[in-house]
C-alpha positions as CSV (number, residue, x, y, z in Angstrom):
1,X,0.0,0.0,0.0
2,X,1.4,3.9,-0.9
3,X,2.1,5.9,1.8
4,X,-1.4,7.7,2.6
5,X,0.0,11.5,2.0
6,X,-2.2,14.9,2.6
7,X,-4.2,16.1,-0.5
8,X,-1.9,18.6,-2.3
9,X,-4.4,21.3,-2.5
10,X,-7.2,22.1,-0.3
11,X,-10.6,20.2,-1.2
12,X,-13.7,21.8,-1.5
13,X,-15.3,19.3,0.5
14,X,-15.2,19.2,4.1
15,X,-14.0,16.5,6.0
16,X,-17.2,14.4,7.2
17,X,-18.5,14.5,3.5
18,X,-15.2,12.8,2.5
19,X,-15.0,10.2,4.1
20,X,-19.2,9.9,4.6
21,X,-18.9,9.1,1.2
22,X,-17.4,5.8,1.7
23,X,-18.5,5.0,4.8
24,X,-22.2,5.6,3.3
25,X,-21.3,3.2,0.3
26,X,-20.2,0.9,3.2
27,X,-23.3,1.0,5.1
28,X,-25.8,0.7,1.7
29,X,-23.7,-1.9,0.2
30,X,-26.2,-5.0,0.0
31,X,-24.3,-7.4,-2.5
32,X,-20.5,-7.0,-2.0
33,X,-19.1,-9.3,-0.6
34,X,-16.5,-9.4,2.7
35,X,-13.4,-8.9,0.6
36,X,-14.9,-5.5,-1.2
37,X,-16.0,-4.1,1.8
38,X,-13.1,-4.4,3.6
39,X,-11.2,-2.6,0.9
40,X,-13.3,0.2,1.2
41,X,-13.1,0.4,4.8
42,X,-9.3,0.5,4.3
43,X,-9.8,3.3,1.7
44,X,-12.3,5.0,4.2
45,X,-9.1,4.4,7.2
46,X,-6.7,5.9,4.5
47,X,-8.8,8.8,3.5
48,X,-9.2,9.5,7.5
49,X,-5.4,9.7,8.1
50,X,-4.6,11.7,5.1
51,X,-6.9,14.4,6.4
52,X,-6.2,14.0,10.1
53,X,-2.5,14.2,9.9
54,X,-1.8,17.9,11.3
55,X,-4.4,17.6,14.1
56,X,-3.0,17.6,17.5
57,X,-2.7,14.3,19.4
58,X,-6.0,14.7,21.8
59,X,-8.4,15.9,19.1
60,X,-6.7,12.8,16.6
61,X,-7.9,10.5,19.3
62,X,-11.6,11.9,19.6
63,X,-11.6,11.8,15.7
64,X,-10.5,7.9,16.2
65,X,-13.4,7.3,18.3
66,X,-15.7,8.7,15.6
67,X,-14.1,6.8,13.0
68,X,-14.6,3.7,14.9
69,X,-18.0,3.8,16.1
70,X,-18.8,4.5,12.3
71,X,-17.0,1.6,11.0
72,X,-17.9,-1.0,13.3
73,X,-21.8,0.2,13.0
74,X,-21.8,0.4,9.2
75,X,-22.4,-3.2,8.6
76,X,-22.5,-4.9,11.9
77,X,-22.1,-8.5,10.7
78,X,-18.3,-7.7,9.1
79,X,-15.6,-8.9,11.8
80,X,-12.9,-7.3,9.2
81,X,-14.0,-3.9,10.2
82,X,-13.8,-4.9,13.6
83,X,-10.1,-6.2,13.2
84,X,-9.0,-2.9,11.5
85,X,-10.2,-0.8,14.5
86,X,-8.2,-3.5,16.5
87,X,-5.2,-2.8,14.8
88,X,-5.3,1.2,14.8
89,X,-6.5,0.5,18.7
90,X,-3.4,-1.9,19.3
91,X,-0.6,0.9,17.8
92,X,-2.2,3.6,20.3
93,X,-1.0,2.4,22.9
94,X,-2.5,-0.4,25.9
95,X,-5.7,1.0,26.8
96,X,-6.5,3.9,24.6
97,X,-4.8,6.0,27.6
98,X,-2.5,8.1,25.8
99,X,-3.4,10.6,22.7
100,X,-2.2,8.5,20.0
101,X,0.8,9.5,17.4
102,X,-0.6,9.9,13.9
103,X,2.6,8.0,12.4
104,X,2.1,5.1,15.0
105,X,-2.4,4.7,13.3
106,X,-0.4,5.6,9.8
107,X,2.0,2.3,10.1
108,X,-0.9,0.2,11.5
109,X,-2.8,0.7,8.7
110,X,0.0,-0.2,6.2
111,X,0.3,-3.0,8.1
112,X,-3.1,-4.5,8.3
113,X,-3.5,-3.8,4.6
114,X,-0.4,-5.8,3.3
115,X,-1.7,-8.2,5.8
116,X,-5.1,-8.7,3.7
117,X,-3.8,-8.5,0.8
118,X,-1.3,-11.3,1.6
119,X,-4.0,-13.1,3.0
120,X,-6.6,-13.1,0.6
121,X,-3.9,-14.3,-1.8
122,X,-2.6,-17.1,-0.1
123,X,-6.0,-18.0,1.2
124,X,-6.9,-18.3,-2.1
125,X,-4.1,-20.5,-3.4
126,X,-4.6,-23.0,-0.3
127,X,-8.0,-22.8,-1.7
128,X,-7.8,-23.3,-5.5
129,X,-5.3,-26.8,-4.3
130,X,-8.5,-28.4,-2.8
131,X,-10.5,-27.8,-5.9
132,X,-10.1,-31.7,-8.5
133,X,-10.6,-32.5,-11.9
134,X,-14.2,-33.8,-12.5
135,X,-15.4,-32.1,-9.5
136,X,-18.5,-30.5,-8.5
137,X,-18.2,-27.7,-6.5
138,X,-20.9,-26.0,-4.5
139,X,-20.7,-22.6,-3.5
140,X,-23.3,-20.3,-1.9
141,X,-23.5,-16.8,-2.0
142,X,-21.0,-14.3,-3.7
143,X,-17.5,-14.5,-1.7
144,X,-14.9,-13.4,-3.2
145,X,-12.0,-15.6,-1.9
146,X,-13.9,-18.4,-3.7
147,X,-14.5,-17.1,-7.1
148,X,-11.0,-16.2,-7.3
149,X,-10.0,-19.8,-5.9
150,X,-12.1,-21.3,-8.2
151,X,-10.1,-19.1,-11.3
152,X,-6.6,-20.0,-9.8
153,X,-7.8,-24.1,-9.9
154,X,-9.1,-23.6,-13.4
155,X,-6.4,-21.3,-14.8
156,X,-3.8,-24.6,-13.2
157,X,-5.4,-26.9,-16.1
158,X,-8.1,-28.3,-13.9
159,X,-11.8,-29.0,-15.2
160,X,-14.7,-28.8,-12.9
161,X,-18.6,-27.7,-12.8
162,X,-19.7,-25.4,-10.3
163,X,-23.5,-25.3,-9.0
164,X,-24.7,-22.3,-6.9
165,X,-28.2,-20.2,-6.1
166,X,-29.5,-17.5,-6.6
167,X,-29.3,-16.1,-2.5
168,X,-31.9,-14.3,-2.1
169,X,-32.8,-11.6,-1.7
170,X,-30.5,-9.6,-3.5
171,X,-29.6,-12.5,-5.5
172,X,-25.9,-11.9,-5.0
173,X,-25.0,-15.9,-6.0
174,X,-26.6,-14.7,-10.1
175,X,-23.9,-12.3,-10.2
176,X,-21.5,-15.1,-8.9
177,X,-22.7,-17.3,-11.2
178,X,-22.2,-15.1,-14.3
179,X,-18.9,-13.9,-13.3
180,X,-17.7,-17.8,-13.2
181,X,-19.6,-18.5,-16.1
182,X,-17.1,-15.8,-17.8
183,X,-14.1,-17.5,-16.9
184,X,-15.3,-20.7,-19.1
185,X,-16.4,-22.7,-16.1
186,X,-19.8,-24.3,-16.0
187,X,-22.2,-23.4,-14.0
188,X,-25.4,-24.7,-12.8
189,X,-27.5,-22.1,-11.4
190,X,-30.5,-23.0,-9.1
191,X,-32.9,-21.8,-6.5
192,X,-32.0,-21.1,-3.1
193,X,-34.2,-24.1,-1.9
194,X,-33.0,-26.5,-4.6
195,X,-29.5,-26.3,-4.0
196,X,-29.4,-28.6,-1.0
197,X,-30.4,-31.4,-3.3
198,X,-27.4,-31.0,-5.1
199,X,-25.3,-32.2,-1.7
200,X,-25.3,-36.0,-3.1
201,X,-23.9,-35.0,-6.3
202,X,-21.1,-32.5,-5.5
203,X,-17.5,-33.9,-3.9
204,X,-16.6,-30.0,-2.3
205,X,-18.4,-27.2,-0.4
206,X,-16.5,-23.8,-0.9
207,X,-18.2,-21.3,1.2
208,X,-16.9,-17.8,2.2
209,X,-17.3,-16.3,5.5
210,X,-17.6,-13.1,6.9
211,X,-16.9,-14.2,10.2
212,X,-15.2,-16.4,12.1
213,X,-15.8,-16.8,16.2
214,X,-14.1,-19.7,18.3
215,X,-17.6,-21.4,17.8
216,X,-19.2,-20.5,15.0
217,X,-19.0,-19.5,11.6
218,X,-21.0,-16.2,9.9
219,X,-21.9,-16.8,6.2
220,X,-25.2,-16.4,4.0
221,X,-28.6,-17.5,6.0
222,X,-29.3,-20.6,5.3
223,X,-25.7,-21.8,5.3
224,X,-25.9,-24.4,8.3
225,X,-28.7,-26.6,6.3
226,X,-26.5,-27.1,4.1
227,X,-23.5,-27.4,6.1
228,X,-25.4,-30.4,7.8
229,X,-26.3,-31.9,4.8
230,X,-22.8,-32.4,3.5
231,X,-21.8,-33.7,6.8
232,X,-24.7,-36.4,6.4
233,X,-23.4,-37.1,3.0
234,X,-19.7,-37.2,3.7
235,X,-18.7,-34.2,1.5
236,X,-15.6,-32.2,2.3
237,X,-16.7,-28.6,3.3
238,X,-14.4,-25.6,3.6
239,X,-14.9,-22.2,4.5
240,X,-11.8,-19.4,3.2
241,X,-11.6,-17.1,5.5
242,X,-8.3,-15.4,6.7
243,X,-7.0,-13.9,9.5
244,X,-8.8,-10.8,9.7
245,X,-12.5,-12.4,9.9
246,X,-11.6,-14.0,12.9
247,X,-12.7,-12.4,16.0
248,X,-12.0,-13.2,19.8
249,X,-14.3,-13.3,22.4
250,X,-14.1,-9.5,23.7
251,X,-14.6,-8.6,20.2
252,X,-17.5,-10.9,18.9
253,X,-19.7,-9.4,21.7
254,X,-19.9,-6.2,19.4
255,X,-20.5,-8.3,16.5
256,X,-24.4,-8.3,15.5
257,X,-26.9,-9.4,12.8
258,X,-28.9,-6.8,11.2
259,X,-32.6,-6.7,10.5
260,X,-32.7,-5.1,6.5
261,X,-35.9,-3.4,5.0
262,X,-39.0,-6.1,5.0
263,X,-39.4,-5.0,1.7
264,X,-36.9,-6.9,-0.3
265,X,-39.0,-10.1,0.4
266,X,-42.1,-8.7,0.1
267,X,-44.4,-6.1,1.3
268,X,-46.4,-7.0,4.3
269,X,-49.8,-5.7,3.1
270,X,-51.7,-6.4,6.4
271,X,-51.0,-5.8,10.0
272,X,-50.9,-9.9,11.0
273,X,-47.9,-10.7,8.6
274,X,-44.4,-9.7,9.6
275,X,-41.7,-10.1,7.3
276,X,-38.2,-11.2,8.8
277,X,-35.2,-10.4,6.1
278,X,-31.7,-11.5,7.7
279,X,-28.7,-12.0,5.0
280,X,-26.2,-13.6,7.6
281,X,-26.5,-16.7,10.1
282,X,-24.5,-18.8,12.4
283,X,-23.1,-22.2,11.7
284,X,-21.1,-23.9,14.4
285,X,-17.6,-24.3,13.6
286,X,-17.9,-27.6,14.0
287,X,-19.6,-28.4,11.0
288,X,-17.0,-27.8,8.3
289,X,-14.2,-29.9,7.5
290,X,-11.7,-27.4,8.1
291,X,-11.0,-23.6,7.7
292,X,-8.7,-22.3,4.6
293,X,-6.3,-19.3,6.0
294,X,-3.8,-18.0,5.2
295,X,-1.6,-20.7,7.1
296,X,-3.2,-23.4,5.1
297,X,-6.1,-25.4,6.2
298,X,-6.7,-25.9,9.5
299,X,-9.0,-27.7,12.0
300,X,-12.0,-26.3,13.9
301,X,-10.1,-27.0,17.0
302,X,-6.6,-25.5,15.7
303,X,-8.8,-22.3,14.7
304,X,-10.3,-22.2,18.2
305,X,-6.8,-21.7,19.8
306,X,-5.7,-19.7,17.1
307,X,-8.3,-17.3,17.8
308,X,-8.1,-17.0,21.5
309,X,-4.4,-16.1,21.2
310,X,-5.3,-13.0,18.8
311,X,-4.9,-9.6,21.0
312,X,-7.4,-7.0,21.5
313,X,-7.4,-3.5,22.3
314,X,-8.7,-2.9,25.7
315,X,-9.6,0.9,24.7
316,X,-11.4,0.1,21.7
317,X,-13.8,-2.9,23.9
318,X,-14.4,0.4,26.4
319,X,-15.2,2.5,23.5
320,X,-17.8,0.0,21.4
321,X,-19.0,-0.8,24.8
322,X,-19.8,3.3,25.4
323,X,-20.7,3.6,22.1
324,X,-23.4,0.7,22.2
325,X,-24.8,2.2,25.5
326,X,-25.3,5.9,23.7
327,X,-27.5,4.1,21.3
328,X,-24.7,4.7,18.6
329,X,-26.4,3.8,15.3
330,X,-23.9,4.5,12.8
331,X,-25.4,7.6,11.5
332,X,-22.1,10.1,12.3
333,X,-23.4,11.3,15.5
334,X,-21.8,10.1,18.8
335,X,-24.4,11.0,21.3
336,X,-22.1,11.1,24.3
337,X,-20.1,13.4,22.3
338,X,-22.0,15.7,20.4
339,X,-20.1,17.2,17.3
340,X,-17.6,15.9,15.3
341,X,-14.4,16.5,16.7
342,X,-12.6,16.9,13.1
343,X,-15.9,19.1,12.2
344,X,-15.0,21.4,14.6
């Protein structure tokens, strides 16, 4: 990653609107999968530095809080943004106690975006080496780790058929499909409800994640049914997912599923008929054969002790933890705060 470097001239455009504008795309993204989002939220992280490098040390760290609380609210369900407010927590210092050097956030983030970058790639190659000629693969969703996993297999001389759904209700898996398709694979495309019944004829699950917890795995609703059913039918099942999806304990208590708008399914009509719309569920961790990191693939065991090792940022659990009593939403306003400390 560059060196994240003041604009040359002076924008037109205040601060919040700046980096509002990528925190919004963040927050109204429906279809992207973990691996986009994060990117953005590293652009968002860059954009913040580049414009808060001259402030003084005590109003950088009331700016950090903001950033933070807007991140992790954005979308909820995303450990990775929880990880990169771990790492800019972790270089201020133990505890959040001391105003935090701007060069000490700037080297964090160069650091935690090599690290994805190197992960996603070797997660990906780990990935592509379980993929076999004459397979069937079954995916579900749109992850981004697998479609490129799925290119590197291919693009090594391997020939496979990949079947997938559509995943409701943004239909995210059509766009996987197509972009697969595009690469010369085939594809079978199904409904969400048929794809199950494909179990007994695939030999691999791929799955993406955009969680990981020392119990349980966070993918696409509806992920565990199927989970079980290739357990039932002896099928290998992976999930790719590196190191920055995992989350420890202090952090996974911030971590939350979001309600979206009833309408995407349908519109209730009548006051009797509720309409529940969740993208993400649990699966336990259990339940898959093993997890694809960076590190190779590893068992749901290994990943437990892996995870419990990982540090956390005793400021930052303070701060979500104040943030989540003020009724912080994600909108830009910290209630116990008031203004925008960089607005001001």
């Amino acid at each position: 990653m560059p060196p994240v470097l003041p604009p040359s001239r002076p924008s037109r455009v205040p601060y919040p609107l700046r980096v509002d504008q990528v925190l919004e795309q963040i927050r109204r993204d429906r279809r992207s999968g973990a691996s986009v989002l994060l990117a953005r939220g590293v652009e968002a992280a860059r954009r913040f530095l580049a414009l808060t490098r001259t402030l003084p040390p005590a109003r950088l760290g009331r700016a950090l809080e903001q950033f933070t609380l807007r991140l992790t609210t954005g979308q909820p369900s995303m450990a990775a943004f929880l990880s990169l407010a771990n790492a800019l927590w972790l270089a201020r210092g133990e505890g959040g106690k001391r105003p935090p050097p701007w060069e000490s956030l700037h080297g964090a983030l160069v650091r935690f975006a090599d690290g994805i970058d190197r992960g996603l790639g070797l997660t990906v190659r780990h990935g592509a080496a379980l993929v076999r000629s004459r397979s069937l693969v079954l995916t579900y969703s749109n992850s981004t780790a697998v479609r490129l996993a799925l290119w590197r297999a291919m693009a090594a001389g391997r020939r496979f058929e990949v079947v997938c759904s559509e995943s409701r209700p943004m239909r995210e898996g059509v766009a996987l499909a197509r972009q697969v398709a595009a690469l010369g694979i085939p594809v079978h495309l199904v409904v969400d409800a048929a794809l199950a019944e494909w179990i007994h004829r695939a030999d691999l699950v791929l799955l993406g994640a955009d969680a990981v917890m020392s119990e349980a795995v966070v993918n696409k609703v509806g992920t565990e049914p199927l989970l079980r059913a290739a357990q039932r039918a002896g099928v290998r099942a992976y999930v790719l997912a590196d190191r920055s999806k995992w989350l420890p304990d202090a952090l996974a208590e911030f971590w939350r599923i979001r309600e979206e708008a009833p309408e995407e399914v349908a519109r209730p009509g009548v006051p009797t008929l509720r309409v529940h719309n969740r993208y993400f569920g649990t699966s336990p961790l259990a339940l898959v054969t093993g997890l694809v990191w960076e590190g190779g693939v590893a068992r749901p065991a290994d990943v437990r002790r892996r995870i419990t090792r990982l540090p956390v940022s005793k400021g930052l659990v303070r701060l979500l933890a104040r943030g989540r009593a003020a009724g912080n939403r994600g909108d830009g306003q910290l209630t116990a705060r008031g203004r925008n400390p960089i607005a001001q």
